[in-house]
Structure formats: structure tokens, C-alpha cells
C-alpha positions in Angstrom: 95.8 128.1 103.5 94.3 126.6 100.3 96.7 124.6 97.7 96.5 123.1 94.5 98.4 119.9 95.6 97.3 116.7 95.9 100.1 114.4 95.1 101.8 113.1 98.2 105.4 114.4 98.3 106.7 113.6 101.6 105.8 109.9 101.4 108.4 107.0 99.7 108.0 107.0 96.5 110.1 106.0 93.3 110.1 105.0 90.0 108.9 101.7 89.3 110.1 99.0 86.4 106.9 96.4 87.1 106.0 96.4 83.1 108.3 95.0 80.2 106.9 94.5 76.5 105.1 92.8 74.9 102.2 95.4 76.8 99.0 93.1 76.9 100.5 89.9 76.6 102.6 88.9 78.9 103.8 90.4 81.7 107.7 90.0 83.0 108.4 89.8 86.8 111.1 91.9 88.0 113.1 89.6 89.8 115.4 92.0 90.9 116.1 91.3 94.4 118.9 92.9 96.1 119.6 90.6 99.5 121.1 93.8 101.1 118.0 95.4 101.2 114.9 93.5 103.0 112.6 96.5 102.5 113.1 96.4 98.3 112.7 92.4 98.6 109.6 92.6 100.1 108.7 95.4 97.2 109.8 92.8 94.4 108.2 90.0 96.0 104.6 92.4 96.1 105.2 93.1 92.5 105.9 90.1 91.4 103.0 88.4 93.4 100.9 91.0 91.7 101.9 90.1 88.1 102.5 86.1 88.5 98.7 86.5 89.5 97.7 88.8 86.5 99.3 86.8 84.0 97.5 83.4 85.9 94.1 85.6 85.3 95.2 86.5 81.7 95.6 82.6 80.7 93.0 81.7 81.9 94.4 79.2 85.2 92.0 81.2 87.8 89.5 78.8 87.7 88.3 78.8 91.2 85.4 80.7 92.5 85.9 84.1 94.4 85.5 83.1 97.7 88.4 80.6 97.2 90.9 83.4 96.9 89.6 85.4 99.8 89.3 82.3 102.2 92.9 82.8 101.7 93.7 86.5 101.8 94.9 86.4 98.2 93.5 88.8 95.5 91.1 87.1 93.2 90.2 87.1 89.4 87.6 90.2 89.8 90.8 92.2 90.9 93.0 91.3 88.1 90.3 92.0 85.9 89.1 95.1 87.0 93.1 96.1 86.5 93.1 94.5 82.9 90.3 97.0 82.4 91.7 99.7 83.9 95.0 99.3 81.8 92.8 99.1 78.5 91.7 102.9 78.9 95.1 103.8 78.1 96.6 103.9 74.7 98.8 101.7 73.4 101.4 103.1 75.3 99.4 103.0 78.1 101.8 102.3 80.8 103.9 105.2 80.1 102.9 106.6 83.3 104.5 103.5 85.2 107.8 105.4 84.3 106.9 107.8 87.0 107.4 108.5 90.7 103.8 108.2 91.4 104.0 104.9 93.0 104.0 104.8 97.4 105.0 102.3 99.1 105.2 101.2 103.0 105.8 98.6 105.4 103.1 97.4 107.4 105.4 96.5 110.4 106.5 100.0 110.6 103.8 102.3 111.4 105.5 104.7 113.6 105.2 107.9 111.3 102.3 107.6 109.4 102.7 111.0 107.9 104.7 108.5 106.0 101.6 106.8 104.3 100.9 108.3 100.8 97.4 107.6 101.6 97.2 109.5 104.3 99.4 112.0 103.2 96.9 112.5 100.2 94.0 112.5 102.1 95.7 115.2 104.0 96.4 117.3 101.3 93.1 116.9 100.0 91.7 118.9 103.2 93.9 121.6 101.9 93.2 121.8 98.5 91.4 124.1 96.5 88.7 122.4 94.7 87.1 125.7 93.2 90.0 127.0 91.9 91.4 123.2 90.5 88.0 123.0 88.4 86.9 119.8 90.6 83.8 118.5 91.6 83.2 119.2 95.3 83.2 114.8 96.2 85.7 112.6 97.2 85.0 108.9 97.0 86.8 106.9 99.0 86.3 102.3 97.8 88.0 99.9 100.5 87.5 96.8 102.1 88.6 96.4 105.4 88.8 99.9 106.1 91.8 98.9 108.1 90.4 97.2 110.8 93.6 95.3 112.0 95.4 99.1 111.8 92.4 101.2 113.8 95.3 104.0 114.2 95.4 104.5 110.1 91.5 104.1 109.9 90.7 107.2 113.1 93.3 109.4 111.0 91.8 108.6 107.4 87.7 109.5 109.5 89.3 112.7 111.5 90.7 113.6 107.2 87.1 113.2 106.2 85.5 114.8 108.5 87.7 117.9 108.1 86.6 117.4 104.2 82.9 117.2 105.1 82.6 120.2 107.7 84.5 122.1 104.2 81.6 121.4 102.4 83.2 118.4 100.3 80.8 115.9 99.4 82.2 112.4 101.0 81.2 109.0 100.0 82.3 106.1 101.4 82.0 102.4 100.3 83.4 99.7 102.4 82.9 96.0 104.2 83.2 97.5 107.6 80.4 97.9 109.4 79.0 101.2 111.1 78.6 99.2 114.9 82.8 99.1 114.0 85.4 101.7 116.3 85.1 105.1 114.7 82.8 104.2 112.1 80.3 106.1 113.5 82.1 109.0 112.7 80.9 108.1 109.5 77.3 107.7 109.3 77.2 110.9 111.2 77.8 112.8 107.7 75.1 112.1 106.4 74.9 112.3 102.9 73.0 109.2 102.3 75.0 107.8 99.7 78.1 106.1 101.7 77.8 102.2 102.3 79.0 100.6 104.8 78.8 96.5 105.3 79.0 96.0 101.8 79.0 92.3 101.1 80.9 92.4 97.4 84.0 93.2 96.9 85.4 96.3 95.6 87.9 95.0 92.8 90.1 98.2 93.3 90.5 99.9 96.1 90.9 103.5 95.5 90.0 107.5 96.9 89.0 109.9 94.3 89.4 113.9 94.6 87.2 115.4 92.2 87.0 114.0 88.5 90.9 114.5 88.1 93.2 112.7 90.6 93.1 109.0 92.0 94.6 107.3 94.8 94.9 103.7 93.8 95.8 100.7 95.6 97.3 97.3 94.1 96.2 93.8 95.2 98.2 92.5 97.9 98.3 89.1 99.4 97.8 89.1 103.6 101.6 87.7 104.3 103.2 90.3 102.5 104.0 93.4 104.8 104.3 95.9 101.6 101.7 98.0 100.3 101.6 99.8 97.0 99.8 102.6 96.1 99.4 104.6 92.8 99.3 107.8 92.3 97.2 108.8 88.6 96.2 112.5 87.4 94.3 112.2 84.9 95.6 115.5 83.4 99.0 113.8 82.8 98.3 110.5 80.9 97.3 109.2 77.6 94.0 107.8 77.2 92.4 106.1 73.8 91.4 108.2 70.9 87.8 107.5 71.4 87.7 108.0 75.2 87.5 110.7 77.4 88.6 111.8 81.3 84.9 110.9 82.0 84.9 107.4 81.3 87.8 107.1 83.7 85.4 108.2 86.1 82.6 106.1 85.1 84.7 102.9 85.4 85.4 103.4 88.6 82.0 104.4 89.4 80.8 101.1 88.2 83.1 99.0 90.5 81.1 100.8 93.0 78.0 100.0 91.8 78.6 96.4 90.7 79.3 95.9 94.6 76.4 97.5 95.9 74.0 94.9 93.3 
């Protein structure tokens, strides 16, 4: 049965207090460990690795070059700026939608139930969904780096998803590092739409999947030693963007992560 959901619902999720004021300035750590509860330290520690590294970007003390930060399975300054760009399409209250449940989380070192995994549980939902009925574009984009090559349980669900999405007649493209000659990339290439790129040697400053023009799956930088993940959940339906832009320029900008990393 079609559906008009898309939003992961079964996955954790909770609100989130990563941003203080002054927006655009400076931006506070949480710091708000609780030593009873390794799973929300290892949250804490992920955001506040996230925005000790934004605000390092935003003054200007990420001086080294790119391949410095990857050598060491940190996220570098193309990341934080691509998310200082993203965060100026929003007004100046732009973070308002930080104070909603859209943010998933999950532990690397606990992969038992991956229905768990808001990505997957949105890709899921996206073979369900009703694209004709939503108004959306008939394509699903899907920006990654890995393609998680060190979880090849997570990667053969996310390709048996898309294929599902492709035999419904959704236009899938797929941009990533990994390489076609990897397990189950194959799978892949065999859609054939010509457009997916696989081997890609830039990185993708945000790694995200896209249903439609409307709703984005959006992962946050991570550093390698950290066993959290974060994901963000954004309908564009549901936020405040400046005056003088529109839901399409949302689009476009991610769009041209894409194509900056296929130059």
C-alpha cells in the first residue's frame, strides 16, 4: 500500500539543544554529559566535536589542506562550509527547526536491528511512498562517501531499497567514492540511468538522500573514533527559508555539492 510518509518514526530520535545564540557567531557546545548514560555521552561528545570544528572553520584556524583532515578521518573545512552555507538559506531564525524531533541517532557498535537506522528506515519508507500523489519529482538522489564499506550489511539493505525504488519507476542517482568492482555495487550500475557516479575522487561535503524536491535525509560530520552517528531529518514544507529564496534553491545547493565533486 502507497503512503505519504517519509519521516522515519520508529527510529531514535529526540529533540536536540546543539545551537545557543548569538546564531552566526559563535556557536556554544552542549556540554551536558550525563556519566550515567554512555550512549548520550557519546551524542554530546559527536555534537560537540561537530561545533568545536565549525566554530575552528568559522575563525579562521583550519588552515591545513583537505587531505590533512581526511588522512585523519576527521571532517574538513569543505564540510563545515558547505553546513555554514546550508544554515544561511534559512532566515534569521533559521535554526528553528533544530527544536524538533527530526534528528536520528545510532551507535555504530550496535547494529543488531537495523530497522533501527533512520536512514534506512527512510529509505524504506520511501519505497512506500506516493510520489504522484505528494507532488514530487519521480528521483531520489542519494551523496555518500564510503557507501559504508566497513558496514556491507547497511550498504546490501540501502541497494536492495533502491532497487525496489528503481523497478517502481523512481529515477535513482547515486554519487559516491566506492567503486562499482566493490560487493553489491554492481547492483548499482545495473540501473542504468547513466547519471549515478561511482569512484568519485572529491568529496561530497554533505552527505545526504533526497526524495523528490521536498524532503532530505542529512548526515552531520563525524570523526572515525566516534561510534555515534547523526542524521537530520528536513521537509522543506516545514521551515523558514529567506525572503528572497525559494524551495528550489534548496535543491540547487545540494545539487551543486554534487556537481562541484564530479569537476
Amino acid at each position: 500500500m502507497m503512503q505519504n510518509i517519509v519521516m522515519p518514526i520508529n527510529s531514535p530520535h529526540t529533540y536536540i539543544d546543539m545551537f545557543h545564540p548569538p546564531y552566526g557567531k559563535n556557536l556554544i557546545p552542549t556540554k551536558a554529559y550525563d556519566s550515567s548514560d554512555d550512549f548520550k555521552l557519546d551524542i554530546d561528545i559527536l555534537f560537540d566535536t561537530f561545533l568545536d570544528g565549525y566554530n575552528d572553520f568559522l575563525s579562521g584556524k583550519m588552515t591545513k589542506g583537505e587531505d590533512f583532515y581526511k588522512s585523519y578521518g576527521i571532517p574538513g573545512p569543505s564540510q563545515y562550509k558547505a553546513f555554514n552555507e546550508f544554515y544561511n538559506l534559512f532566515s534569521k531564525n533559521e535554526f528553528e527547526f533544530l527544536n524538533k524531533p527530526i534528528f536520528y541517532f545510532y551507535d555504530m557498535t550496535m547494529m543488531n536491528d537495523l530497522s533501527k537506522i533512520g536512514t534506512l528506515e527512510f529509505i524504506e519508507n520511501l519505497t512506500k511512498f506516493d510520489f504522484d500523489k505528494a507532488g514530487q519529482e519521480k528521483k531520489v538522489v542519494f551523496a555518500s562517501g564510503s557507501f559504508w564499506e566497513k558496514k556491507l550489511d547497511i550498504r546490501e539493505r540501502m541497494i536492495s531499497y533502491f532497487e525496489i525504488l528503481h523497478k517502481n519507476g523512481i529515477e535513482v542517482q547515486i554519487y559516491t567514492n566506492s567503486k562499482e568492482t566493490e560487493p553489491h555495487m554492481d547492483r548499482l550500475s545495473n540501473m542504468g540511468n547513466g547519471k549515478s557516479r561511482f569512484g568519485l575522487k572529491k568529496r561530497i561535503p554533505i552527505h545526504f538522500i533526497r526524495c523528490g524536491n521536498d524532503y532530505f535525509f542529512i548526515e552531520f560530520p563525524h570523526t572515525e573514533d566516534i561510534i555515534v552517528r547523526l542524521n537530520m531529518f528536513l521537509d522543506l514544507n516545514n521551515v523558514e527559508l529567506k525572503p528572497e529564496l525559494s524551495k528550489a534553491d534548496v535543491v540547487q545547493f545540494f545539487d551543486n555539492l554534487i556537481n562541484k565533486a564530479l569537476e
